[in-house]
Structures are given as C-alpha cells and as structure tokens.
C-alpha positions in Angstrom: 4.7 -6.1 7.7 2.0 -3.3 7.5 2.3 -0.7 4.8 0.5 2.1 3.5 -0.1 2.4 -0.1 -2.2 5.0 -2.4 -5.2 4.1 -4.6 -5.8 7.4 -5.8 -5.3 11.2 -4.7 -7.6 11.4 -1.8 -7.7 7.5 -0.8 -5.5 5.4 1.3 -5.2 1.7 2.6 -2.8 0.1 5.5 -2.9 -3.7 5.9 -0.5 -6.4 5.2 1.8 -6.5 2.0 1.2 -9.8 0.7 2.8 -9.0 -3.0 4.5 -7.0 -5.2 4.1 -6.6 -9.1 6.2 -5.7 -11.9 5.4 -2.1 -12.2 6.2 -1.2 -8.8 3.0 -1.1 -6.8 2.3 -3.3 -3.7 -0.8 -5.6 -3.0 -1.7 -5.7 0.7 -4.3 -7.7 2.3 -7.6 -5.9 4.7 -9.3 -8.8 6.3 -10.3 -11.1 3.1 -9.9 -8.2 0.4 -6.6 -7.4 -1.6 -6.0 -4.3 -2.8 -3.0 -3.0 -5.1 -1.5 0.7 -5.3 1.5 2.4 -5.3 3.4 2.4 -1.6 3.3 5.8 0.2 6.9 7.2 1.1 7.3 7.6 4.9 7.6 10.9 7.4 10.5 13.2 6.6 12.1 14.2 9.9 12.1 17.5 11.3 
C-alpha cells in the first residue's frame, strides 16, 4: 500500500510502507532506499 509520510517541514516521500516502529512513524520503501517519518494525515473533504 502506498503512503505518504513527512521527514521534515518542507520534505515528503510516497512509496511502499514496508514497517512500522514503536513511536508511531512508518518506514516505506523508494526503489532500494527505506526511509522512516511520521505518516501524513489525508484530504479533509469539502
């Protein structure tokens, strides 16, 4: 499943969630790099 997650305040990465750890944030997998943030919320509707 593709998610979205934040590395910082200005930088973003979507790939494949391949883990989660204790404190909440999600690992997700870009080609053969894994990189770990905190998961952005989604869209509020209208």
């Amino acid at each position: 499943m593709l998610r979205t997650i934040s590395l910082g305040s200005c930088i973003s990465v979507q790939g494949v969630v391949v883990g989660k750890t204790a404190d909440g944030k999600l690992m997700v997998r870009v080609d053969d790099k894994t990189f770990v943030g905190y998961p952005v919320s989604g869209a509020r509707a209208a």
